[in-house]
N, C-alpha and C positions, 0 to 999 in steps of 0.2 A: 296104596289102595286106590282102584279106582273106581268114580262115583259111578252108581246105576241109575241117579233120576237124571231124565231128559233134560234138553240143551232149552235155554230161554228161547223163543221163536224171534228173531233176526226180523228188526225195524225194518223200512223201507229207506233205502238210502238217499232217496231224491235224486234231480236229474243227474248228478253226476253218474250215478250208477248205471244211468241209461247213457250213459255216451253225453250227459248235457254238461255244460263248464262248467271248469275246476277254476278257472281264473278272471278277473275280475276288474274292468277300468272306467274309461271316461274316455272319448272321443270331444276335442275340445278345437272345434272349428277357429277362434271360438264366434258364435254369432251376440253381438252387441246394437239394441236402438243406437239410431242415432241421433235421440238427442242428451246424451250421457257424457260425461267427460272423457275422453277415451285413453288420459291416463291414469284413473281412477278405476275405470273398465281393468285395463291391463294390470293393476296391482290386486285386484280382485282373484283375475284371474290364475296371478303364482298363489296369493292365498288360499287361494283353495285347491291346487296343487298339493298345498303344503297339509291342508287337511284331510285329502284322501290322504295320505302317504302315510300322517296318524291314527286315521281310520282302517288301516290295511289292505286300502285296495293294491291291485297290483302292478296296472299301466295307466298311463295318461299320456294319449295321441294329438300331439298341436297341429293346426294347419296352415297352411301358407296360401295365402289370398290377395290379389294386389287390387281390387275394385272392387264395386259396387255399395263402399259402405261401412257395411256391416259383420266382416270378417275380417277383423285388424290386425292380425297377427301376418306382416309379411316374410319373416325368417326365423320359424319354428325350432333352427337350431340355437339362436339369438334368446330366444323365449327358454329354452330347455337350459343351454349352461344358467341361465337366470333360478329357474326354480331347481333344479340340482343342488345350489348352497343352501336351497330351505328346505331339503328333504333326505332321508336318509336311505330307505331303499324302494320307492316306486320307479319303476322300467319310465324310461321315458321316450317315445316315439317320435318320428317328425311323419303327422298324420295329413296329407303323404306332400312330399315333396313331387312337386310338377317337373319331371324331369326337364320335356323339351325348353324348360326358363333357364338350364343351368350348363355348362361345359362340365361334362363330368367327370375328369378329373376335380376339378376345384369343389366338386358338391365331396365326392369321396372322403377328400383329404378334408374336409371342414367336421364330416363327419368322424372321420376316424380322430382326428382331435378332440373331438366330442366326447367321442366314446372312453378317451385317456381320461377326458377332464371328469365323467363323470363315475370313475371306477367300473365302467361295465357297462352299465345300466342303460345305453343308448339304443333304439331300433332306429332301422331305415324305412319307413313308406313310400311309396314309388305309386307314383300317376300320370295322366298322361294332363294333367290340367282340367278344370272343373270350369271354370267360369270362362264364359267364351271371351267377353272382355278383356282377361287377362291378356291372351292370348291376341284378342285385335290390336291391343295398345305397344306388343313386343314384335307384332309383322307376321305372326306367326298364324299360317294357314290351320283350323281345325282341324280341319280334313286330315293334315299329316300331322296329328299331335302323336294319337296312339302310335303310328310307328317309330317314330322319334324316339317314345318311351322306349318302347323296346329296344332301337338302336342303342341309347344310355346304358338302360338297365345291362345289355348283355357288358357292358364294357367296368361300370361300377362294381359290378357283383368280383369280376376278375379282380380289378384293385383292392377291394376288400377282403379279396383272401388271398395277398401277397405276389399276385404275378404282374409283371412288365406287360405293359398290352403296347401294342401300335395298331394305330386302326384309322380310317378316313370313312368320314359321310358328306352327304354335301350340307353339312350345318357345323362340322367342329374335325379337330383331326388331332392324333396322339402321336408322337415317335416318342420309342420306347417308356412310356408313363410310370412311373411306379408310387408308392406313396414312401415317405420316410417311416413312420410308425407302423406298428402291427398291433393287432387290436388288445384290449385290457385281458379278455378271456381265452382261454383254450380255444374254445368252441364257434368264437368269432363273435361277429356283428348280425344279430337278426334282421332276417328281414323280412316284410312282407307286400302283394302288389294288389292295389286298390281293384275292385270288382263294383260291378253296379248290374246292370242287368245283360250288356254284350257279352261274351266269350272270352274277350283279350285279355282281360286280366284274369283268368286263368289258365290261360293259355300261357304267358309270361311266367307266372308264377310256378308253372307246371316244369316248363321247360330246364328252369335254375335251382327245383326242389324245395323254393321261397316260400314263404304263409301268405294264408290267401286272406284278406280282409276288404269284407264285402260290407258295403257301405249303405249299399239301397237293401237289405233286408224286411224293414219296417213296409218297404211299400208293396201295394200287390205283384204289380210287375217283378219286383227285385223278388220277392218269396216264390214265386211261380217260377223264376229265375234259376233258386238259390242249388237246388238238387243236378239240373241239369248244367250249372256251372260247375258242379264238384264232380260231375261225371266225365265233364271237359279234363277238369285240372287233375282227376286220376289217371285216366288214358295219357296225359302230354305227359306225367311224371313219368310212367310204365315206357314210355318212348325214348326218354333220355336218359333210363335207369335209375330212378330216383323212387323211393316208397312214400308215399303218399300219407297224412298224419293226421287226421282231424284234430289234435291238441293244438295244431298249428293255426286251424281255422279262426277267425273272430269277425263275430258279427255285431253289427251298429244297431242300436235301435234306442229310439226318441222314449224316456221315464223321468212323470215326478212321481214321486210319492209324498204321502202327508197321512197320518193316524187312520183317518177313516175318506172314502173315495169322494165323499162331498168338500170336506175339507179341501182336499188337492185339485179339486177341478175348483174352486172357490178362487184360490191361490193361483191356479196356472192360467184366469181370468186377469188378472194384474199385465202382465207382460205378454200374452199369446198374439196380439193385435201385432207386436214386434217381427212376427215370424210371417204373419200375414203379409204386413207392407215388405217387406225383401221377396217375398216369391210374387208379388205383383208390380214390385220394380224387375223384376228377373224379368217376368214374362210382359210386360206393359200392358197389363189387362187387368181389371178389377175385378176382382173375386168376390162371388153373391154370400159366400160366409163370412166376410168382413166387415159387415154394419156392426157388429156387438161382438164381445168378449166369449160372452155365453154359446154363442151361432159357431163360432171360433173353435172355442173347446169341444164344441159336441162334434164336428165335421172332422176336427183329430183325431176323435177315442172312437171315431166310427168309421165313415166311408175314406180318411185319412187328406195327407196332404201331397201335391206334386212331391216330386222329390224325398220327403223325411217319410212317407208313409203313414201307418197309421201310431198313433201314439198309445203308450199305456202310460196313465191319469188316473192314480187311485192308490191304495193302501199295499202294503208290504204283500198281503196276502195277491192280490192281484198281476204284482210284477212275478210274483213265483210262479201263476197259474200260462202269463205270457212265456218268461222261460220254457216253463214245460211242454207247453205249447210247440214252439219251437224247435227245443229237441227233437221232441218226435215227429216235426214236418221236415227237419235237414238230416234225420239219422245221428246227430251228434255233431257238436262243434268243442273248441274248446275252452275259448274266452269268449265272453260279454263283456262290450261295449257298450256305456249310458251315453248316448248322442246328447251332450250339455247344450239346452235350446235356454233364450233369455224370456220365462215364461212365470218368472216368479222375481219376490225380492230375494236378495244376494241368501240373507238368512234362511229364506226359507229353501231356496236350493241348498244349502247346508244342511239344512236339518232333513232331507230326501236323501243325502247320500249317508247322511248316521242312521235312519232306518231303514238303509238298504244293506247294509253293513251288519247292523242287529239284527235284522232277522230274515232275511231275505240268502247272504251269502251261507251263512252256517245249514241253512235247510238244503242247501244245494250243492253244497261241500259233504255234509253228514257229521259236522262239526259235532255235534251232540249225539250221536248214538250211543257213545260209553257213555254217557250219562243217564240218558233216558232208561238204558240200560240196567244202570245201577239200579236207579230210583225203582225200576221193578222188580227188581231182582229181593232189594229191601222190602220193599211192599209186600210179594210174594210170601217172603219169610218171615214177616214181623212179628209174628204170634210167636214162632221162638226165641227170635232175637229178643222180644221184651219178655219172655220167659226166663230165656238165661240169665238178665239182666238182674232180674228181678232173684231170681236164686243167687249171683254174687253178692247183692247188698243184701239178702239176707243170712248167707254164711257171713259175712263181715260183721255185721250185727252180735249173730251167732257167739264170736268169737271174739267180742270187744274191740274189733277196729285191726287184731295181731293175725 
C-alpha cells in the first residue's frame, strides 16, 4: 500500500549542503610564548593531538619553523610518528614542509616511512618557506624559494608515486632516485601545496592535480585572494588534465570558542599579547594594539591581524555563522582548518575544540537531520501515537493482563 499523506519538509542541511566542509582539523604551527617550558609546550601539544583524535576531528597539520622563537616544531615528521602511537585515526599532515630546506629524495623517503609507520594516515604539505630567517640562516636566497619549491615538488610527487626520476638543478641532483617502499594505501600519499595570497601555490597545486591549502584565508588580502586563486588552480588543472575538487580545498582560519562570546574574548585575553609580541618581533615594529589584552582581542575579532587575519572569538553559534560565511564567499571548500594560536590556558583551548566538535561540526555535517526529523515526525503524530497507546493498555486491562 502506498501512503497518500505528504513527505515531512526536508531541514536545511547546513554549509555542507552548500558545498561548505564535510571535514574538519587543526593547523598546528604550533605558535608558543616564550617564556614557557618548551618541553612542556611540546608534550601539550601531542596531547592534544590525542584529543582531537577522541574528539573526531579529522586532520592535524604540524609545521616546521627553525627561528624566531615561537614555532618550535623543527621536523613535523619527528612530531607526527610521535603523536601517531597516541592516536588512532586522525590524518596527520606535515603543515607544510619548506621544501627548498630539504634534498628531496631524503624528504620523500622519510615521508613515505612515515606513511608505513603510520598505517596511511600521513599527508604531505609543501611550501616554499614562511619565515625569511629561516631561510637567511641556510644561505638561501628568498627571491628563489618559490621556485625551488616547485623544482622539489615536481620531483617528490614522482617518487611518491613509484617512478625512478633523474633530474639536476643548480641546488641538488638525482641519478636514477627511486624510493624502497610504496605507500600503505591504494590511492597513495595526499598531498597538498601551501597558498597565501600570490598564485604559485596554485599554480603548483594545479599543475600535479594536489589540494590546495590556503593558509592566509582569515586575512582580507588572502579572502579577496581566495576565489581568484581557485580560478588559477582550475585553469592550471584543465591544462595538464587533471579535474579540479573543492573536497580537496582547506582553509586556515584563527577560532576559540567558549559558551557565550564574552566569555571567550575574556579567555583569549590571557595569552593574545603572545601573538602580538611574534608579529612585532617579525616586523620590528610595535603595534598601537599591544598596550592591553582587551585592545588585543578587539583589533582580532575586527579590523584583524598581519598575517593570521581576522579571527572568530566567541561561542559555537558564531564560528558556524563564520563558516557560512565563508562558504558562500569561496563557492565551497572542503575541510576547515582551526589555526591553533597560544591565546588561552591549555584547558581552556581544550574545552574550544569539545564545543566545536558538539556543536558546531554536526550543524555542518547535518549530523542530526534523522533526528530532528524523527523528533517531528513524533510530535506531528502524537495525538495518535498516545491514542493507540492508550487503547493497548486498555485492551490489556480489558483482558486481565492475557
Amino acid at each position: 500500500m502506498h501512503s497518500t499523506e505528504p513527505a515531512e519538509p526536508a531541514e536545511p542541511a547546513g554549509p555542507a549542503a552548500q558545498g561548505g566542509p564535510i571535514r574538519f582539523g587543526t593547523f598546528h604551527a604550533p605558535y608558543h610564548g616564550i617564556d614557557g617550558n618548551p618541553a612542556l609546550q611540546l608534550r601539550r601539544d601531542i596531547d592534544l593531538v590525542r584529543h582531537l583524535d577522541a574528539l573526531g576531528f579529522d586532520e592535524a597539520w604540524i609545521g616546521e619553523h627553525h627561528s624566531a622563537g615561537y614555532e618550535t616544531v623543527a621536523s613535523p615528521e619527528v612530531f607526527i610518528a610521535a603523536a601517531a602511537e597516541h592516536t588512532r585515526r586522525i590524518r596527520l599532515g606535515t603543515g607544510v614542509n619548506s621544501l627548498p630546506y630539504h634534498h628531496p629524495l631524503v624528504l620523500a623517503d622519510r615521508i613515505m616511512q612515515l606513511d608505513q609507520q603510520t598505517m596511511g594516515r600521513v599527508m604531505l604539505g609543501a611550501g616554499p618557506g614562511q619565515l625569511a630567517s629561516d631561510a637567511f640562516m641556510m644561505g638561501i636566497d628568498p627571491l628563489r624559494q618559490r621556485a625551488m619549491m616547485g623544482e622539489a615538488l615536481d620531483v617528490i610527487v614522482r617518487l611518491l608515486r613509484g617512478e625512478t626520476v633523474t633530474a639536476r638543478t643548480d641546488w641538488f641532483e638525482l641519478a636514477e632516485a627511486r624510493l624502497q617502499l610504496r605507500p600503505c594505501r591504494p590511492e597513495g600519499i595526499e598531498l597538498a601545496v601551501a597558498s597565501s595570497v600570490s598564485p604559485t601555490g596554485s599554480v603548483h597545486a594545479g599543475r600535479h592535480g594536489i589540494g590546495l591549502l590556503s593558509l592566509a584565508a582569515a586575512a582580507p588580502a588572502g579572502l579577496d585572494a581566495l576565489a581568484a586563486n581557485w580560478a588559477v588552480y582550475e585553469q592550471t588543472c584543465a591544462e595538464h588534465g587533471h579535474t579540479p575538487d573543492r573536497r580537496t580545498w582547506r582553509l586556515v582560519l584563527p577560532m576559540h570558542l567558549a559558551e557565550t562570546e564574552a566569555e571567550a574574548r575574556t579567555q583569549a585575553e590571557y595569552g593574545v599579547l603572545h601573538v602580538v609580541r611574534y608579529l612585532e618581533g617579525l616586523s620590528g615594529q610595535s603595534l598601537p594594539y599591544g598596550r592591553s589584552a582587551a585592545d588585543a582581542v578587539k583589533q582580532w575579532t575586527t579590523e584583524g591581524y598581519p598575517v593570521f587575519g581576522v579571527a572568530t572569538i566567541g561561542s559555537p553559534a558564531d564560528a558556524i555563522a563564520r563558516i557560512e560565511a565563508m562558504t558562500e564567499a569561496t563557492g565551497g571548500f572542503g575541510t576547515l582548518l582551526i589555526a591553533d594560536m597560544p591565546v588561552c590556558t591549555p584547558e581552556a583551548g581544550r574545552r574550544s575544540y569539545e564545543l566545536f566538535a558538539e556543536h558546531v561540526i554536526p550543524h555542518c555535517t547535518g549530523a542530526n537531520l534523522g533526528r530532528t526529523a524523527s523528533m517531528a515526525w513524533a510530535h506531528t503524530n502524537s495525538e495518535r501515537f498516545v491514542g493507540a497507546m492508550g487503547d493497548a493498555v486498555r485492551a490489556a486491562v480489558a483482558s486481565g493482563g492475557r
